[in-house]
N, C-alpha and C positions, 0 to 999 in steps of 0.2 A: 323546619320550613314554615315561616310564617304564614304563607298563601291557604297552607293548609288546616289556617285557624277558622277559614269562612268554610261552615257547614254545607252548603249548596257545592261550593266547590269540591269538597270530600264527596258527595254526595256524583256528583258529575267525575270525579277519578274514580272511583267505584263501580260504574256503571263499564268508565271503558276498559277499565283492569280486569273487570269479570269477561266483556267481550274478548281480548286479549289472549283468554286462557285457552280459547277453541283454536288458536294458532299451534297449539300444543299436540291438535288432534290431526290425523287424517283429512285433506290432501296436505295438508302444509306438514306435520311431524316435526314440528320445531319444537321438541320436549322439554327445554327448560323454562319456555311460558309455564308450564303447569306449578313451577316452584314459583316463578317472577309473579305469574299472579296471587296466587295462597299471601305470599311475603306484602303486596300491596294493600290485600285488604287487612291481614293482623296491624298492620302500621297506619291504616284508617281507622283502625277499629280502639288505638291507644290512646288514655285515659277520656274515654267519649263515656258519656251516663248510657243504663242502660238503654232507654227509647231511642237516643239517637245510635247506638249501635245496633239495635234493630232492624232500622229501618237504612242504615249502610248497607248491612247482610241482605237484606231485600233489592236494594239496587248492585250490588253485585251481581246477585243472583237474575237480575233482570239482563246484565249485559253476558251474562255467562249462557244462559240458556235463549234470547232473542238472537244471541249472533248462532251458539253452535245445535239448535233445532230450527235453523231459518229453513231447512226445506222440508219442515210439515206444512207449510205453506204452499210449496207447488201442489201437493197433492188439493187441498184445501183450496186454490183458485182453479184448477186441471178440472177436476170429478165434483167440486161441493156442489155447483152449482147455487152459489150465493152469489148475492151483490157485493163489488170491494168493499163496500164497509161493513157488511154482516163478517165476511170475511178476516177483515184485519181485526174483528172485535174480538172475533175465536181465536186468534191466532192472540192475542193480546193476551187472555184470558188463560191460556194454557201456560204461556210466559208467567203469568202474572204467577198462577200456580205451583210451578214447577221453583220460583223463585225462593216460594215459602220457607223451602229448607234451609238456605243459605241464612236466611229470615233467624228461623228456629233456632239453628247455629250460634249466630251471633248472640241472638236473644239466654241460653244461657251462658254460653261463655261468660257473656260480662254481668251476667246477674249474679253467677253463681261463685266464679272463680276470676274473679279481677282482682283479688287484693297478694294474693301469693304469686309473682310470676313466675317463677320456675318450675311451679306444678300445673300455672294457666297455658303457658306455651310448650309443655315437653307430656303432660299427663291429660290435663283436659282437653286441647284442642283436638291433637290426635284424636285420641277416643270419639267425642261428639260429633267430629269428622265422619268418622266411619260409620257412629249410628245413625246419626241423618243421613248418612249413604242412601244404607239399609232400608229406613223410613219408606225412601224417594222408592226404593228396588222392591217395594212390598204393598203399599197402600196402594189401595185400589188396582191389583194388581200387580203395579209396579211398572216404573220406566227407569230403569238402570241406566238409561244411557249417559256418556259423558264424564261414569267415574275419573280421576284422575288417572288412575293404575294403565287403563287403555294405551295412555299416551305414552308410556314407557314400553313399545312392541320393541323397538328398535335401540330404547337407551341401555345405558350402564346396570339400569337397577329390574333388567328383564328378567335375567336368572329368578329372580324373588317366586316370578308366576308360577313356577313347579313347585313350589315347595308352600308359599301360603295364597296364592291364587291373584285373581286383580288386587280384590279389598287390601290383601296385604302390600300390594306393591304402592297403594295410597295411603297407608299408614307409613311407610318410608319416609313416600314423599312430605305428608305433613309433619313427623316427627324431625324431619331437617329442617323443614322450611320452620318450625317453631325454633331450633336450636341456632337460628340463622337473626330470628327475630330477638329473642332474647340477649346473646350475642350484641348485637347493634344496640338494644335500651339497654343495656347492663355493663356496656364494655366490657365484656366477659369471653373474651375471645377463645378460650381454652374450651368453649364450648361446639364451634367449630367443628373440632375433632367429632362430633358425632356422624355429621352428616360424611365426612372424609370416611369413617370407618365403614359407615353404610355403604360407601361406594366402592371401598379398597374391597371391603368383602365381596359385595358382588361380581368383581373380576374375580376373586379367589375362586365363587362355585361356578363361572359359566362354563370351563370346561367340563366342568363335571355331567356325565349323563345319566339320569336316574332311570332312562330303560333304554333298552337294545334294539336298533335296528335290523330287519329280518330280509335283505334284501336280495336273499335267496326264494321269498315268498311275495315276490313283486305282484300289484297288480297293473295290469293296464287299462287305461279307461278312456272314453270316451264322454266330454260333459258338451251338450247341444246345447247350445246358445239360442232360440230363436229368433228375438229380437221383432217380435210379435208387438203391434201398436195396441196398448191399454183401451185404448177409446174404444175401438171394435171389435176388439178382442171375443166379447162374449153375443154380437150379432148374430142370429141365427144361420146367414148367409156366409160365416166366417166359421164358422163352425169344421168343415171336411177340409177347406184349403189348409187351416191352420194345421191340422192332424195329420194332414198327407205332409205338409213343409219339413214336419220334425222326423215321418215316415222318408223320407227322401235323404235327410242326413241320416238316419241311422243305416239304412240299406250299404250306407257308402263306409261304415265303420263296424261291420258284422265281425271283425274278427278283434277287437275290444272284451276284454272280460266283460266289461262291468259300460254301461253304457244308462246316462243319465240325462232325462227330460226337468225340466226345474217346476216349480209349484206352479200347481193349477194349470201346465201345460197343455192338457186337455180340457177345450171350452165345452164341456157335457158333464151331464152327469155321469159318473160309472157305472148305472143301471141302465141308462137310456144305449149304454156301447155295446154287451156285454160280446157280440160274433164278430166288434172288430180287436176288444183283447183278446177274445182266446186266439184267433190268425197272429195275433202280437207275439202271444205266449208261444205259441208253436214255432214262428220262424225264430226266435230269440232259442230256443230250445234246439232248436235243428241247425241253429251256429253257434252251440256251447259258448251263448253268451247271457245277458241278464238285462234286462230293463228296467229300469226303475222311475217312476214318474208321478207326479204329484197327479189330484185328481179330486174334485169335492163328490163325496159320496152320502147317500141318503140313508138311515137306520129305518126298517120295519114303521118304526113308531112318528118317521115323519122329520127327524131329526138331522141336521144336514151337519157333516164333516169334512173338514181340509184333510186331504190323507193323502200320506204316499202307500203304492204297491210297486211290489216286483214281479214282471214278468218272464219266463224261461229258466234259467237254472238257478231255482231256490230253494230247493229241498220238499216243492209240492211236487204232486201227480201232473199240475195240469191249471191253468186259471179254471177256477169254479166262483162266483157269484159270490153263493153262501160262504163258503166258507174260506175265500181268499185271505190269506195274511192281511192287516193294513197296521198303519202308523198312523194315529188320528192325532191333530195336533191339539197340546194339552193348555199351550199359554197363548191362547187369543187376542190379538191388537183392537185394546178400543177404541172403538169409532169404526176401526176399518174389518172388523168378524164382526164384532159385539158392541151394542148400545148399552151403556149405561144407563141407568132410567131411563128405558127406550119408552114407556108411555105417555112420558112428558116431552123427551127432546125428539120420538121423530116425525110429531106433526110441524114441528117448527121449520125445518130448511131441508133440501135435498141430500143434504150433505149425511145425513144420519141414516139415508133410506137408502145406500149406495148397494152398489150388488153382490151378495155373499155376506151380509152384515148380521147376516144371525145366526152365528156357527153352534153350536155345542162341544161342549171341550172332551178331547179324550184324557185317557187315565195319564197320573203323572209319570207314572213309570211303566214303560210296557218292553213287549222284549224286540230285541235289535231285528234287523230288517237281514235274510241270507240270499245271499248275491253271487253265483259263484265261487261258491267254497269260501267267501268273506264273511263277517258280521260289520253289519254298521250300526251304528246308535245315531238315532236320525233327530234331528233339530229345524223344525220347520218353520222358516223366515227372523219372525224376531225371535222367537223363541233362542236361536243361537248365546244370546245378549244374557242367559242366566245362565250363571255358572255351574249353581248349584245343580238343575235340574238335568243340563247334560252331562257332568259327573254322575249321579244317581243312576243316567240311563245306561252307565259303561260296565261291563261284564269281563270277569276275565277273559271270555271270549272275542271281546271287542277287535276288531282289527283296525277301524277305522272309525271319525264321524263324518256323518254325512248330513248337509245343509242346504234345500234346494229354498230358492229364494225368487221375489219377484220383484224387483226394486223398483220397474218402469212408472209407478204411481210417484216418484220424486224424481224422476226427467234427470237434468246436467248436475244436479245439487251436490252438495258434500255429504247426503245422506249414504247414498251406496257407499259410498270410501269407507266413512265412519264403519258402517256394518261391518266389512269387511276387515275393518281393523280388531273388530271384537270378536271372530272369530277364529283371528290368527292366535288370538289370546286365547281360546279354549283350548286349542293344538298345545299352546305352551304348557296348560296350568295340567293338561291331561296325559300327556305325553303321546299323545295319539292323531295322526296327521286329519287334516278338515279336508272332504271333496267337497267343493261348493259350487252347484249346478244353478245357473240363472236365466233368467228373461233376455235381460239386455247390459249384465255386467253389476256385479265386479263375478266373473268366471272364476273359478284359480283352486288352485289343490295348495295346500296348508301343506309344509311338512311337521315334524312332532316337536322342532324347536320354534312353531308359530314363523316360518319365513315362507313368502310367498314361492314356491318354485316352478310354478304352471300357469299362465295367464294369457288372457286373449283379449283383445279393447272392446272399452264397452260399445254400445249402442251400433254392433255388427250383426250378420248372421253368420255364427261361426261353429268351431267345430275344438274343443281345447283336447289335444291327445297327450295322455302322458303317464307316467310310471307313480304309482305310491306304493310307500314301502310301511308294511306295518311295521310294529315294534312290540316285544315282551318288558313285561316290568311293569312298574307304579311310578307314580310321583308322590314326594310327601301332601302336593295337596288332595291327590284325586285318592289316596290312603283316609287322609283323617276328615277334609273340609276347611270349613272355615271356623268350627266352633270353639279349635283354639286362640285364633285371632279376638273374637268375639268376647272367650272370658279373657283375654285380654285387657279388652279396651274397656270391660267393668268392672277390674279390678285396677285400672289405671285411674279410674273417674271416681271409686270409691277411694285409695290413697289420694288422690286430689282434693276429695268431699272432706277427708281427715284434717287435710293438712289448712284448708281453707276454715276449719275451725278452731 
């Protein structure tokens, strides 16, 4: 394609190839964007030097992450309180950042492994794929969002999730999409057959179920919606209407096992309550059923935490203060718990001083939350989004996880969807269904093969009632992880590193 000699122009198909790929994600689920785009930029990226590949990878990465994180920006014009252009500059900047990997990516690919293709497209790419994943899902934190693997909830190559988790199901994906590009520069059509095998197999294991559903030990549950507005949420005068709104649906659902308020549903602290949970605790108690309710709470030492508790039947005596169960959340979202260099950024703008922004983390692994004669392994808000660490939290006791979220800080955007598509993914990779208790949506009970089967519209005040059914077993990935994936893709980048000499 001649057109494609002028650099600016790669440069400009780059950008919207990367946009592109978010068509791949939740609401739209059009999953073979996530191969059409990968195949666009390998074929921008052939025989370019390194700097101009580079800086291709960098406008991919531009158009990948501007279109599918455009609703950090509602939050960011909603609550920052900045002027549009301090605004669009953070929001530019986080882009700009987040780009870097694709950046990184390309940067060695073609440094390192351009002259061998068969080991550039089938050994290297793959691999560097997955550890700029990783990178993205670790530094500073980590922002996982957007892997590839997400976008296959629904496709051919889902099976993959039980057995080596998201990461794996994007190691598929780029391992085809190289034998796709190679293929095309080599005329080597017999190579092909990879991504065909990878697909044939995946119908081979989807019947297969690697644990047992128990739907002699259903539970029933109740997930309260409130549909509480963010802006007032935490005014003092909003404080008892809000308490009593979620108090008025629950009254109406007393004969629910398990009955769930979503994060931060309670605008108090949990010290400032403590005689209207124990009334909590005792009517929850006196209709053999269970509360469960997100809630920031303060430690002795001053220290403030996002926590869920349970109230009425959970194998206490009774709510006590001291020594209540909680679930303190362990992976804090920065900006919105935690400041980064908060001495520097939060004299600068509103946006850094927003309310609840200085959490302290709980332990990574703590034990499951009892509800009822259940165990849940709980995941609070983004936290859902690492795979690893709600696998770590699951016990053979586990009967379910549990996910209370509060999305209202991103309004109509593709954010909520996206979440919820990531957590249909832990359901899958863990074999254990998701309750996911919200503000104002996405509601929905996950069953263990990741399919939504309970759901209620966002931006209501409603009420989602419905059966989950645990399940006994393991999955090969919630057994081993990801660390065979891993030496994997360094034993594929060290034969590549050989074969490139």
């Amino acid at each position: 394609m001649p057109f494609l000699n002028h650099y600016l122009i790669r440069l400009l198909i780059a950008i919207i190839s990367g946009a592109a790929a978010t068509l791949a994600f939740a609401p739209y689920s059009l999953w073979p964007f996530a191969f059409i785009s990968p195949v666009c930029l390998f074929l921008l990226l052939h025989q370019q030097t390194t700097k101009r590949a580079t800086w291709l990878g960098f406008s991919w990465g531009l158009g990948y992450f501007g279109a599918g994180v455009s609703w950090v920006h509602v939050s960011i014009d909603n609550f920052g309180g900045m002027p549009v252009a301090a605004s669009l500059f953070l929001m530019i900047g986080l882009i700009s950042y987040l780009a870097l990997y694709p950046m990184l990516f390309s940067f060695l690919l073609q440094r390192f492994f351009s002259k061998h293709k068969l080991t550039k497209y089938l050994l290297a790419a793959p691999a560097l794929w997955l550890v700029t994943d990783w990178l993205r899902g670790w530094v500073f934190t980590g922002f996982p969002w957007l892997w590839l693997g997400y976008s296959q909830i629904d496709s051919p190559l889902s099976p993959w999730g039980a057995i080596f988790g998201v990461e794996g199901i994007t190691l598929m994906i780029l391992i085809s999409v190289g034998a796709m590009i190679y293929s095309l520069l080599e005329k080597k059509w017999s190579l092909l057959l990879i991504p065909a095998v990878i697909i044939a197999t995946s119908f081979a294991i989807k019947p297969f179920d690697w644990v047992t559903p128990q739907p002699d030990k259903a539970t029933k549950v109740a997930l309260i919606q409130g549909n509480v507005n963010q802006a007032i949420k935490w005014l003092p005068r909003e404080r008892w209407p809000t308490i009593m709104k979620y108090m008025d649906l629950t009254r109406k659902n007393w004969d629910a096992d398990l009955i769930v308020w979503p994060e931060a549903a309670i605008p108090a602290l949990e010290i400032e309550i403590p005689s209207f949970l124990r009334n909590l605790d005792s009517a929850a108690t006196m209709n053999n059923s269970t509360v469960i309710t997100g809630v920031v709470g303060q430690s002795p030492t001053g220290n403030f935490y996002n926590n869920i508790i349970s109230l009425g039947v959970n194998g206490t005596k009774g709510y006590d203060y001291q020594d209540q169960p909680r679930y303190s959340k362990h992976h804090l979202l920065p900006f919105g718990e935690f400041v980064p260099f908060e001495n520097i950024l939060r004299p600068i703008a509103p946006i850094f001083n927003l309310p609840m922004s200085s959490f302290s983390r709980g332990d990574y692994i703590q034990p499951n939350i009892e509800a009822s004669g259940t165990h849940l392994a709980p995941a609070l808000c983004y936290e859902i989004v690492y795979g690893e660490q709600v696998r770590a939290n699951i016990t053979e006791q586990t009967d379910y996880i549990l996910t209370l979220s509060n999305d209202a800080w991103f309004g109509t955007s593709i954010g909520p969807l996206q979440h919820m598509e990531m957590a249909q993914m832990r359901a899958l990779e863990t074999g254990k269904p998701v309750i996911r208790s919200t503000n104002n949506g996405v509601t929905a009970i996950t069953d263990y093969r990741g399919n939504i089967t309970e759901q209620i519209p966002q931006f209501t005040t409603a009420v989602l009632r419905g059966e989950v059914i645990p399940t006994t077993g393991t999955t090969p990935y919630r057994y081993w992880g990801t660390w065979p994936l891993y030496f994997l893709a360094m034993l594929s980048l060290v034969i590549a590193w050989r074969k490139r000499r």
